[in-house]
C-alpha positions as a Markdown table, in Angstrom:
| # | Residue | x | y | z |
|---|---|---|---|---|
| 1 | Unk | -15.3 | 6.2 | 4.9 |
| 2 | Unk | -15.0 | 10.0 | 5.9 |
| 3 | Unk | -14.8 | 11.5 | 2.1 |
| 4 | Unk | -17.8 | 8.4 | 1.3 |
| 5 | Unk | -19.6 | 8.4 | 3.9 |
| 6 | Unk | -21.7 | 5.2 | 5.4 |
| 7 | Unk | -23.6 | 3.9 | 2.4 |
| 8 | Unk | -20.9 | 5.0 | 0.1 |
| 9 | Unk | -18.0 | 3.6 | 2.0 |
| 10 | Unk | -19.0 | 0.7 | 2.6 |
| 11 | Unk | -20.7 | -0.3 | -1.0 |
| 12 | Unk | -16.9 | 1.0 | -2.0 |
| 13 | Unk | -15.4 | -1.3 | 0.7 |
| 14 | Unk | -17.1 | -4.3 | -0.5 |
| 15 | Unk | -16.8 | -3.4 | -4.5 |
| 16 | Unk | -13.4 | -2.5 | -4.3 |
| 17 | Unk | -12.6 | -6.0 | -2.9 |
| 18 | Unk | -14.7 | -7.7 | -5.7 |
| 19 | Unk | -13.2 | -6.6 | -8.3 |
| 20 | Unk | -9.5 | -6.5 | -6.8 |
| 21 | Unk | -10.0 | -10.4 | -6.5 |
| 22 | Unk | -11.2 | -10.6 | -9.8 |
| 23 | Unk | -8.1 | -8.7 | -11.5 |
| 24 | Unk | -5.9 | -10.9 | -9.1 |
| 25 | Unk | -7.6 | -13.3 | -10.3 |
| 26 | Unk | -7.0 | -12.9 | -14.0 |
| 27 | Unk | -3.1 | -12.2 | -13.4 |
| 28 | Unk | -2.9 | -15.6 | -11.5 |
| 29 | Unk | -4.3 | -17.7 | -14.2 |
| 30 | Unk | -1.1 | -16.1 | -16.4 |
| 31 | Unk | 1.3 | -17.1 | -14.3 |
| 32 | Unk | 2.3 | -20.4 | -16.0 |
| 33 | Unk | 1.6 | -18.9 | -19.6 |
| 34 | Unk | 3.2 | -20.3 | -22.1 |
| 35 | Unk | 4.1 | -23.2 | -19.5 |
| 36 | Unk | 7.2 | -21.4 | -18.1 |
| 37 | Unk | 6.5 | -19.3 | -14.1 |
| 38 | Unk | 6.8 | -16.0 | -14.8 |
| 39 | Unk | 7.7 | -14.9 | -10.5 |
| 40 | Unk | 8.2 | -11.1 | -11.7 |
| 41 | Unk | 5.3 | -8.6 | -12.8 |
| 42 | Unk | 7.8 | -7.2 | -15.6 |
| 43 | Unk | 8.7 | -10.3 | -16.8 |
| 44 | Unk | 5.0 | -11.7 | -17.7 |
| 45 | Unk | 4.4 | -8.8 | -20.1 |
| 46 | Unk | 7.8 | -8.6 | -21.5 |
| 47 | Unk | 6.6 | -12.4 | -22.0 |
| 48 | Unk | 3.0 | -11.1 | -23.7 |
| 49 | Unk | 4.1 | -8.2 | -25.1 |
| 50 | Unk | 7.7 | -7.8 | -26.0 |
| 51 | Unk | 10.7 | -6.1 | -24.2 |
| 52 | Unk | 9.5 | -2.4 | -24.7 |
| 53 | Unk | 6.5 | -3.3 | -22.5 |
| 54 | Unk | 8.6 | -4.9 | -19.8 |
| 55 | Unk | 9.8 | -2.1 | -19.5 |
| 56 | Unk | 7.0 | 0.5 | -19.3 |
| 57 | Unk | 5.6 | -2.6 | -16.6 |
| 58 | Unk | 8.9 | -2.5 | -14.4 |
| 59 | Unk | 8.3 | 1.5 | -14.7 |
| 60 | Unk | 4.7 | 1.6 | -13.5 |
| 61 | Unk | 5.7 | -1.1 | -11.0 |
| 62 | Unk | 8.4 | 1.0 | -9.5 |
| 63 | Unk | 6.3 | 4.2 | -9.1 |
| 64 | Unk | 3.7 | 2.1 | -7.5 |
| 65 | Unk | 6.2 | 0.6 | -5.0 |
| 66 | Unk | 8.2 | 3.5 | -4.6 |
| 67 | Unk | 5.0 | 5.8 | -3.5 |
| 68 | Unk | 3.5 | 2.9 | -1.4 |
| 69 | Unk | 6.8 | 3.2 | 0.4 |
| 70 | Unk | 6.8 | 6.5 | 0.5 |
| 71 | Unk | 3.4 | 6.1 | 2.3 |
| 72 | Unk | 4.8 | 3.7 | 4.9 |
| 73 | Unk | 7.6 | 5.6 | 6.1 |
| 74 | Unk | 4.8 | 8.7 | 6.9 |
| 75 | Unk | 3.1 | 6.0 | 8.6 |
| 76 | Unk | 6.1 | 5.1 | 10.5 |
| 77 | Unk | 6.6 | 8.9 | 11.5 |
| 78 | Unk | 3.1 | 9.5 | 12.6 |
| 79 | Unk | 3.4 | 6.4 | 14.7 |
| 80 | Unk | 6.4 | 7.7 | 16.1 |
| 81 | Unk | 5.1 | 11.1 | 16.8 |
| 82 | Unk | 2.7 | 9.9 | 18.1 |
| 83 | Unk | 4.5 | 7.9 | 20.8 |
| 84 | Unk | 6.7 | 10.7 | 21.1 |
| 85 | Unk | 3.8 | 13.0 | 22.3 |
| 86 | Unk | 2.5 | 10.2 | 24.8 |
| 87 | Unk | 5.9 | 10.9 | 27.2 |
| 88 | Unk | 6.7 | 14.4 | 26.4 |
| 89 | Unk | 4.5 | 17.4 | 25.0 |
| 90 | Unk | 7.2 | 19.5 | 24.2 |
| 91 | Unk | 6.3 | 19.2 | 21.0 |
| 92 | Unk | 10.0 | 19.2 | 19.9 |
| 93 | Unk | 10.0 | 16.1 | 18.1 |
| 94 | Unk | 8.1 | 17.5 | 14.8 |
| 95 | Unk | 6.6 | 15.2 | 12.1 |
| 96 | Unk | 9.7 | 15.7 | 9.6 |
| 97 | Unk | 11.9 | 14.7 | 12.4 |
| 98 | Unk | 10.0 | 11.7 | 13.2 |
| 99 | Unk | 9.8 | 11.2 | 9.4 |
| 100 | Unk | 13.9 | 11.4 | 8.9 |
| 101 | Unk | 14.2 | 8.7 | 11.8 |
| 102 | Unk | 11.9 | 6.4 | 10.7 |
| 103 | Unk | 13.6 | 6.3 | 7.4 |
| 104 | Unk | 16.8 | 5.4 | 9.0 |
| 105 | Unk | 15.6 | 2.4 | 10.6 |
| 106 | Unk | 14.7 | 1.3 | 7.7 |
| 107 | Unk | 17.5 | 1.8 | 6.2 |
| 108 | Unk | 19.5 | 0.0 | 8.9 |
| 109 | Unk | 16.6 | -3.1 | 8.5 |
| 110 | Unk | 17.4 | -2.7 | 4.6 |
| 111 | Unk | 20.8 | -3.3 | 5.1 |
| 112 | Unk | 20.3 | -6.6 | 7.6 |
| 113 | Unk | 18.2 | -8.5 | 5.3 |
| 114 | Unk | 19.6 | -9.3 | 1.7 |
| 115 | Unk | 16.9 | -11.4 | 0.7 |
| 116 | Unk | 12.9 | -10.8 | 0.6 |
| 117 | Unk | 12.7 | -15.1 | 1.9 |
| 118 | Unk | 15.8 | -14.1 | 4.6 |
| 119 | Unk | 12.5 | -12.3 | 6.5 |
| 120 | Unk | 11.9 | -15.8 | 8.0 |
| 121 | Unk | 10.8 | -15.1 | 11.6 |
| 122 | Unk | 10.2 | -11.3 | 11.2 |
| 123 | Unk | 6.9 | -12.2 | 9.4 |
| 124 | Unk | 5.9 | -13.7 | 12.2 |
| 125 | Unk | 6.7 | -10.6 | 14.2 |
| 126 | Unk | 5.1 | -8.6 | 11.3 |
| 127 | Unk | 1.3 | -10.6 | 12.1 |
| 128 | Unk | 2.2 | -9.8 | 15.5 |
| 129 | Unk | 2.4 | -6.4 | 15.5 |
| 130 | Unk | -0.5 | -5.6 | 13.0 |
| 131 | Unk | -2.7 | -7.9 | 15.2 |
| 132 | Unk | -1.4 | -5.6 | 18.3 |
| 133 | Unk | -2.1 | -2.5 | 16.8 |
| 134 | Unk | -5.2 | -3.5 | 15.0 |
| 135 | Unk | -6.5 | -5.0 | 18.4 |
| 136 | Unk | -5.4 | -2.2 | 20.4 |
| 137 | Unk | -7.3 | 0.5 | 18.1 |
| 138 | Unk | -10.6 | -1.6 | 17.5 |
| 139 | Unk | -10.8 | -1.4 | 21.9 |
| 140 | Unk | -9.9 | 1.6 | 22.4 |
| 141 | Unk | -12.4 | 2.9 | 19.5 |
| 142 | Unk | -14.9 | 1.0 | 21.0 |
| 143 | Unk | -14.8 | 2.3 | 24.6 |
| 144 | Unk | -14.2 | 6.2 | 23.1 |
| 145 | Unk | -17.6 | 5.6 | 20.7 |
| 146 | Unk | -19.8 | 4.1 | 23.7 |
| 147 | Unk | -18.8 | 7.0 | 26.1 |
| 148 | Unk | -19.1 | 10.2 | 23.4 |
| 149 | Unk | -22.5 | 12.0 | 22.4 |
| 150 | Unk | -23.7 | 11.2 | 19.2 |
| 151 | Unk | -21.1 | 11.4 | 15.7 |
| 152 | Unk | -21.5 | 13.4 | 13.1 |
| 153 | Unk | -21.5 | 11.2 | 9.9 |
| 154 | Unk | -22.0 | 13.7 | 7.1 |
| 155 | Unk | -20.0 | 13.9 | 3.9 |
| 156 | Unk | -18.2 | 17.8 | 4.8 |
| 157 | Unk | -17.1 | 20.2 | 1.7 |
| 158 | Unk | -19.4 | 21.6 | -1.5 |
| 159 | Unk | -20.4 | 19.6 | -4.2 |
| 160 | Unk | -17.3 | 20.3 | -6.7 |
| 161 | Unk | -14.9 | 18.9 | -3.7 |
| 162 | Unk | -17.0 | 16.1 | -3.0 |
| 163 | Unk | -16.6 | 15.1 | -6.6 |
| 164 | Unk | -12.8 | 15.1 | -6.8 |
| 165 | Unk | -12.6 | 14.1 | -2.5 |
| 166 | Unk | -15.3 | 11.0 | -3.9 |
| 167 | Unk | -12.9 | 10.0 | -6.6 |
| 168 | Unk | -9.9 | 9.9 | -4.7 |
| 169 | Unk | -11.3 | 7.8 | -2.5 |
| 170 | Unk | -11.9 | 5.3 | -4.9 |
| 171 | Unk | -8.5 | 5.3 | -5.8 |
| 172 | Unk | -7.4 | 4.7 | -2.0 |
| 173 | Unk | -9.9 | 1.5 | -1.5 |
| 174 | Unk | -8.4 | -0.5 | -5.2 |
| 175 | Unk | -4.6 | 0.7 | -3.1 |
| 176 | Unk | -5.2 | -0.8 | 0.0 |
| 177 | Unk | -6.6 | -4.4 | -1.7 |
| 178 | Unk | -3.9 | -4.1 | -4.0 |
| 179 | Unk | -0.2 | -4.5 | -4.4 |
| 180 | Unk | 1.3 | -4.5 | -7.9 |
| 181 | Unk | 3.4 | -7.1 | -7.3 |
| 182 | Unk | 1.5 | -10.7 | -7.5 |
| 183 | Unk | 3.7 | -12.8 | -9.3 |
| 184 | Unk | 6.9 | -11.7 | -6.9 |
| 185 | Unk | 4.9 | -12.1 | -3.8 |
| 186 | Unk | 3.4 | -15.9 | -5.3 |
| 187 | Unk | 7.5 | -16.5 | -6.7 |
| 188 | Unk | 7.5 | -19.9 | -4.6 |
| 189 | Unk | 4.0 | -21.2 | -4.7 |
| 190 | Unk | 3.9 | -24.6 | -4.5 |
| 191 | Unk | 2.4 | -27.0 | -7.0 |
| 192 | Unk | -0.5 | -26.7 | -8.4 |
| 193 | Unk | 0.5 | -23.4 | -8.5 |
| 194 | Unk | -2.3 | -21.3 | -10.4 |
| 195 | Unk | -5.0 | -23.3 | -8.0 |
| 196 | Unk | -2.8 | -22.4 | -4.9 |
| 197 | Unk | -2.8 | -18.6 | -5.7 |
| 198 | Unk | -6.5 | -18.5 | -6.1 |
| 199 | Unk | -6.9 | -20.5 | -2.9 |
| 200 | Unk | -4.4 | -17.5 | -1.3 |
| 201 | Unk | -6.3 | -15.2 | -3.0 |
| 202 | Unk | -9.6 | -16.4 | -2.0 |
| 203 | Unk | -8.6 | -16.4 | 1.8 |
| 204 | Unk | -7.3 | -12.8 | 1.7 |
| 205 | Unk | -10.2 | -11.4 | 0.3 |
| 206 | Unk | -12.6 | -13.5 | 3.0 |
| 207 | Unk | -11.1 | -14.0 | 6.1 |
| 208 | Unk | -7.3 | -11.8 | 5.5 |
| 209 | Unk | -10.2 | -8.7 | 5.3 |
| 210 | Unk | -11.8 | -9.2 | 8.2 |
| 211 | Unk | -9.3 | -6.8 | 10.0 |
| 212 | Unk | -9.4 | -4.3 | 7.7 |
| 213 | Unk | -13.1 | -4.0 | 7.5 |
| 214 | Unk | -13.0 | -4.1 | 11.7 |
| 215 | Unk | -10.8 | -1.2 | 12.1 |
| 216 | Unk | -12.9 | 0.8 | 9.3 |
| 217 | Unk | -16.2 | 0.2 | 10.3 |
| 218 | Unk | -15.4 | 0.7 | 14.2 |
| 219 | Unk | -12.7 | 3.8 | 13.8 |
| 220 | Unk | -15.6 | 5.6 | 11.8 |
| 221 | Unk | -18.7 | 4.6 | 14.0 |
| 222 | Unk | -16.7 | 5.6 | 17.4 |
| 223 | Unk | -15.5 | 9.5 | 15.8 |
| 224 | Unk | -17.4 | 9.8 | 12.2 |
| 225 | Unk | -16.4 | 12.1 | 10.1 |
| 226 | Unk | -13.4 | 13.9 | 12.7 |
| 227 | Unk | -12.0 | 10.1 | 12.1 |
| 228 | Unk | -8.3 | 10.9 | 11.3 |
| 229 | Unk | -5.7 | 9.0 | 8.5 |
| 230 | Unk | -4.0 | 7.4 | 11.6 |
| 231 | Unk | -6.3 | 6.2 | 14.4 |
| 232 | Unk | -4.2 | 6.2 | 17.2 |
| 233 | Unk | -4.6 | 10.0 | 16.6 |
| 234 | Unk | -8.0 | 9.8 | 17.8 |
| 235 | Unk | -8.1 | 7.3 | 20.3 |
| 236 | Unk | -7.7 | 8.0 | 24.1 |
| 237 | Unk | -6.9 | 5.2 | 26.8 |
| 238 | Unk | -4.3 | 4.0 | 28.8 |
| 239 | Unk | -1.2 | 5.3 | 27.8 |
| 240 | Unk | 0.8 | 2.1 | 27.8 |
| 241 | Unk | -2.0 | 0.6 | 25.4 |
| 242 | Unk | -1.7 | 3.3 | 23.2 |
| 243 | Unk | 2.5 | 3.7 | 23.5 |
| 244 | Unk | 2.4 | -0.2 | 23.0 |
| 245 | Unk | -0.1 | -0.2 | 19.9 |
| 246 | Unk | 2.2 | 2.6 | 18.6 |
| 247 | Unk | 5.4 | 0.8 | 19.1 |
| 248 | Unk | 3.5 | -2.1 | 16.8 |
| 249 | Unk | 2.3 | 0.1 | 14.4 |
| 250 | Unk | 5.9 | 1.5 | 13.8 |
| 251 | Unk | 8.0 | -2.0 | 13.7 |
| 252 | Unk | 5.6 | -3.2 | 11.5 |
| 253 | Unk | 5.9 | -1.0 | 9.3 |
| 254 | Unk | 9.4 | -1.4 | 9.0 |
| 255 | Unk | 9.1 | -4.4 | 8.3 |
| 256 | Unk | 6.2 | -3.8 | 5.5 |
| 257 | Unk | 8.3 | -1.3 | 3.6 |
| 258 | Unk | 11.1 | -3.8 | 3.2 |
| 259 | Unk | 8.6 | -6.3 | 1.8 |
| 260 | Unk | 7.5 | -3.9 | -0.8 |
| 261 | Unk | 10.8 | -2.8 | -1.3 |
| 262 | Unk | 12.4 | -5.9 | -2.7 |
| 263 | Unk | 11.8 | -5.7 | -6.0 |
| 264 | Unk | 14.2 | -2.9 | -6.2 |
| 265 | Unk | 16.4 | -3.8 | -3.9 |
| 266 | Unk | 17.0 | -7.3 | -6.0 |
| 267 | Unk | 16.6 | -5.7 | -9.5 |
| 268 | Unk | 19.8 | -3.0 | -8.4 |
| 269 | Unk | 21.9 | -6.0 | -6.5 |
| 270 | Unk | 21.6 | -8.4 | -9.6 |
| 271 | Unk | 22.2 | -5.4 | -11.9 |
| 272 | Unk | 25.0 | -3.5 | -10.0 |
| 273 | Unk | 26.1 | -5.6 | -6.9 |
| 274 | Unk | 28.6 | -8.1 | -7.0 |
| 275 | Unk | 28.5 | -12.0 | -7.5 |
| 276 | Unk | 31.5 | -12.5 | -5.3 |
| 277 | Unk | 31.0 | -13.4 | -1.8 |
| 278 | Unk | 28.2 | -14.4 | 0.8 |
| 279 | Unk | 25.3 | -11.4 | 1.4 |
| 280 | Unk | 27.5 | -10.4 | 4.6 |
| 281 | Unk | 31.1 | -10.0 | 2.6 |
| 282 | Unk | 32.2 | -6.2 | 3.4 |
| 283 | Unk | 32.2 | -5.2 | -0.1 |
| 284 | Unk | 28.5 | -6.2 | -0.2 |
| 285 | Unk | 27.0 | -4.7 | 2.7 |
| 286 | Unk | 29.0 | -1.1 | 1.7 |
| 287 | Unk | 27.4 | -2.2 | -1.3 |
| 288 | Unk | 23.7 | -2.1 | 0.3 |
| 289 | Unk | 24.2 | 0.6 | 2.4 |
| 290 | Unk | 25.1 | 3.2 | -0.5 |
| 291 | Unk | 22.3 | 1.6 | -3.0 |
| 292 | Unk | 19.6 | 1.1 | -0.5 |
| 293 | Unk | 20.4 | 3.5 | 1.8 |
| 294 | Unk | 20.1 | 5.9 | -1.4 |
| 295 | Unk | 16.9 | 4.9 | -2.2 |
| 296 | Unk | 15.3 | 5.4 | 1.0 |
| 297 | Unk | 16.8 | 9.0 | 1.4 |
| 298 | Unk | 15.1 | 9.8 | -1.4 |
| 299 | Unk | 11.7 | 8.1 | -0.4 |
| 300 | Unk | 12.0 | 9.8 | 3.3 |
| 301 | Unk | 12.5 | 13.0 | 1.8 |
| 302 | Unk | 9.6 | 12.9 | -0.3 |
| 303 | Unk | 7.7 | 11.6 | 2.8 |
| 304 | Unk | 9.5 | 14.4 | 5.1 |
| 305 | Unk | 8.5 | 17.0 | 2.4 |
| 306 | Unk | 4.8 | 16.0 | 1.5 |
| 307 | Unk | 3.6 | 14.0 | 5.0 |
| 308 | Unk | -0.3 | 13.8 | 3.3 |
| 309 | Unk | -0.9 | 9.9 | 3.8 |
| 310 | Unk | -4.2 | 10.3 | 2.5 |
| 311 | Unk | -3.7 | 12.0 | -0.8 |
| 312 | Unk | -0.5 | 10.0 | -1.8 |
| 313 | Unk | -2.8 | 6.7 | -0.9 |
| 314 | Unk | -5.0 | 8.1 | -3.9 |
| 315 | Unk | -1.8 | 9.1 | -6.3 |
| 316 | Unk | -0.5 | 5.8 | -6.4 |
| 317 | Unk | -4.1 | 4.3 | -6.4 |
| 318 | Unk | -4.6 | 6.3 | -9.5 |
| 319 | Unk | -0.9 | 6.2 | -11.3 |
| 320 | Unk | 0.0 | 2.7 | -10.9 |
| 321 | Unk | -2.7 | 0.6 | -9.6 |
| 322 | Unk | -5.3 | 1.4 | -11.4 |
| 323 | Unk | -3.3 | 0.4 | -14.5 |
| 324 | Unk | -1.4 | -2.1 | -13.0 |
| 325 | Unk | -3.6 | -4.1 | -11.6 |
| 326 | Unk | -6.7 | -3.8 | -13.9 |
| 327 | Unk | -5.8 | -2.3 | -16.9 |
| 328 | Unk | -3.0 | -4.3 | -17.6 |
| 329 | Unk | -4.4 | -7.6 | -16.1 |
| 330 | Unk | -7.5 | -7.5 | -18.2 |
| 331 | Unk | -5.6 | -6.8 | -21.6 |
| 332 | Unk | -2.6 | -8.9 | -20.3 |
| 333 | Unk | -5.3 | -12.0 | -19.7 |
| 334 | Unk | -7.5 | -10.8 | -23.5 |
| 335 | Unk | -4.5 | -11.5 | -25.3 |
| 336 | Unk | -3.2 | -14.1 | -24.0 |
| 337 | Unk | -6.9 | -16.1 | -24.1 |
| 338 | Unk | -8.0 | -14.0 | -27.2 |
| 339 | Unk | -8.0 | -17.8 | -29.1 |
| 340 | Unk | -10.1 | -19.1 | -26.6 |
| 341 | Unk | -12.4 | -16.4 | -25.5 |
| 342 | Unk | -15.9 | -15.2 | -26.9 |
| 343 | Unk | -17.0 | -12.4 | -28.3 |
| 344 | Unk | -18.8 | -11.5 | -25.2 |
| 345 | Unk | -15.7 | -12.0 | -22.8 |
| 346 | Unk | -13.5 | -10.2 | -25.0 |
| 347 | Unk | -16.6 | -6.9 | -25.1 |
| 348 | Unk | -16.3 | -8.2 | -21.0 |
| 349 | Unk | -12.9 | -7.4 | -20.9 |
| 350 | Unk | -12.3 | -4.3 | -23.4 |
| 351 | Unk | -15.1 | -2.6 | -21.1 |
| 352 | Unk | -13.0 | -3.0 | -18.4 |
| 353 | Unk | -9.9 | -1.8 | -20.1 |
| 354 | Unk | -11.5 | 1.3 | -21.0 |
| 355 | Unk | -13.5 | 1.9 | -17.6 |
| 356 | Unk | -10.5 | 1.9 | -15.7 |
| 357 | Unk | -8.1 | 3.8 | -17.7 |
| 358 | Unk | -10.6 | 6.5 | -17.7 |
| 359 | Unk | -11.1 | 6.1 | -14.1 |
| 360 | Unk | -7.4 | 6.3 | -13.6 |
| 361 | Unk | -6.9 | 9.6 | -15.6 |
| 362 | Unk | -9.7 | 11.1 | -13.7 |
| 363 | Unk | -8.4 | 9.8 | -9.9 |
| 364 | Unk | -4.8 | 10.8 | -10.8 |
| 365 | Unk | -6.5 | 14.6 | -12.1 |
| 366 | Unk | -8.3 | 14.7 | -8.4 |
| 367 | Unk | -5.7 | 13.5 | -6.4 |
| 368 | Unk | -2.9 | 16.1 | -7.8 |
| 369 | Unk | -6.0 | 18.5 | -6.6 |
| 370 | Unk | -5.8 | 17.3 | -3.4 |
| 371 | Unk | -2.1 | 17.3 | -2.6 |
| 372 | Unk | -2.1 | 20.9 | -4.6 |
| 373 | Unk | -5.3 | 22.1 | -1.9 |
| 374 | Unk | -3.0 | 20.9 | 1.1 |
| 375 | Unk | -0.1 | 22.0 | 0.0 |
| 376 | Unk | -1.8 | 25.4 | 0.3 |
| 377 | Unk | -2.9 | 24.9 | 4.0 |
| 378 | Unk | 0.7 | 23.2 | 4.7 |
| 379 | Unk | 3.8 | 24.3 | 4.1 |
| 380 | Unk | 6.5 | 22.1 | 2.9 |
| 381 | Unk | 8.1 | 19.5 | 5.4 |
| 382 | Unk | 4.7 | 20.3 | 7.6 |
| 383 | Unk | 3.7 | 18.9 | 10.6 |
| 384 | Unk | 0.8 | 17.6 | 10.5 |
């Protein structure tokens, strides 16, 4: 909303979600092609396309998962900070530090759960604490924008930034409807399973959004464009409202990241672990704490090293779910259906093809601009 702008933001809001259900939609309908469930991304277009396209797919999927949880352990460190800075203003606790930590408990979380279905109860916990913090921000918000003099609203920058700012943007609203990973997440849909997904799908993209769009549309109306990339940043209130909405931002988060993490974590235990032994055998969890624990050193440092929530939303926006999730859903869906479709559906979809990889190329060209800009302002490993 701050780089858009009412009007802008909230025609993007709205669009965004549109045609995110729409390319879900498509990659539903191909989840029973050829009459076989294809439960991984990589697998339907080795499936379409051949092996060397499963794996350019399990590529693109693993940058897209890999910066989405790069995003969510800065998350996890601003939250922390943030809570941090509620009982002491020191200011010791810096955002790297708070960055390093939060990778470590997810680390430890990593190595507790085996399995994405051994979540069980923490999902529970998971609606829990987004419900908290999303409740806890929309009040607070609320009270701060009734009690300050009037925002100011307008789009900040000259032209040529508000060009590049505009597109990134647009790569940030298709990341946060999106996840790259459908067919894992849908893996034990029951029968009818292509109705039951669109059913799933229809009720995220209705009532699942309602959140979202209340924590954008009240964050933005109660501080306009000073609005930060974390809200609790802005909010003021009770402290123990704002240390508890904190807390909830942070576990939930961990528990996110593993969520998202589980296509890697089962694609390097069925590649490299061993088939000896329950989850819990010695050799298995020394097994997940080198492998996993590896991987999420490397995501924290990365997070630790470029903490700009903002700009890596529109990197992986533009990198991997631009093509991901449109590109490759439209062609994925035209040649499976290219027997049964029209000449004007097939025009339908080759439009689409082409909008969005030109789109992509263009948000991936402004989002390197933005990360390069702060990177400028910010040194390395800043905190800010």
């Amino acid at each position: 909303m701050v780089p858009l702008g009412w009007v802008g933001g909230t025609v993007g809001l709205l669009l965004a979600a549109a045609v995110s259900m729409y390319a879900n939609t498509l990659l539903g309908r191909l989840h029973l092609l050829g009459g076989k469930r294809h439960i991984r991304y990589r697998d339907l277009a080795g499936h379409i396309y051949g092996p060397n396209m499963y794996k350019i797919t399990w590529a693109m999927q693993y940058v897209n998962l890999f910066m989405i949880n790069t995003g969510f352990i800065i998350i996890a460190g601003q939250a922390l900070k943030a809570l941090y800075l509620l009982v002491s203003a020191d200011g010791a606790m810096k955002l790297p530090y708070c960055i390093a930590v939060s990778g470590f408990v997810c680390a430890l979380f990593a190595f507790g759960i085996p399995y994405l279905s051994a979540l069980r109860i923490w999902l529970g916990f998971s609606t829990i604490f987004s419900l908290t913090y999303i409740f806890a921000a929309c009040v607070l918000s609320l009270k701060d924008g009734f009690r300050t003099p009037p925002r100011d609203y307008s789009i900040q920058g000259d032209p040529s930034s508000r060009v590049f700012t505009t597109i990134g943007a647009a790569a940030s609203l298709v990341f946060a409807y999106n996840t790259g990973m459908l067919p894992e997440i849908q893996a034990t849909v029951q029968a009818p399973v292509v109705k039951n997904i669109e059913k799933a799908l229809w009720f995220q993209f209705t009532a699942g959004s309602v959140p979202l769009y209340a924590i954008i549309v009240i964050g933005y109306w109660a501080y306009g464009n000073q609005t930060t990339t974390y809200l609790l940043n802005n909010v003021t209130g009770p402290v123990w409202i704002k240390a508890v909405a904190n807390l909830a931002a942070f576990l939930q988060t961990v528990i996110a990241l593993h969520i998202f993490a589980s296509p890697m974590y089962e694609y390097l235990d069925t590649r490299f672990g061993s088939k000896v032994g329950g989850p819990f055998a010695m050799h298995n969890v020394i097994f997940r704490v080198g492998v996993r624990g590896g991987y999420l050193a490397v995501n924290t440092l990365m997070a630790a090293a470029l903490p700009f929530l903002g700009d890596f939303m529109s990197l992986t926006g533009a990198l991997s779910t631009f093509p991901l999730t449109f590109v490759l859903a439209n062609h994925m869906y035209l040649v499976a259906n290219r027997q049964r479709l029209s000449s004007l559906q097939k025009s339908w979809h080759w439009l689409n093809i082409v909008f969005f990889t030109v789109l992509s190329i263009t948000a991936a060209i402004a989002a390197l601009r933005l990360i390069a800009r702060d990177s400028k302002t910010y040194h390395i490993f800043a905190d800010v």
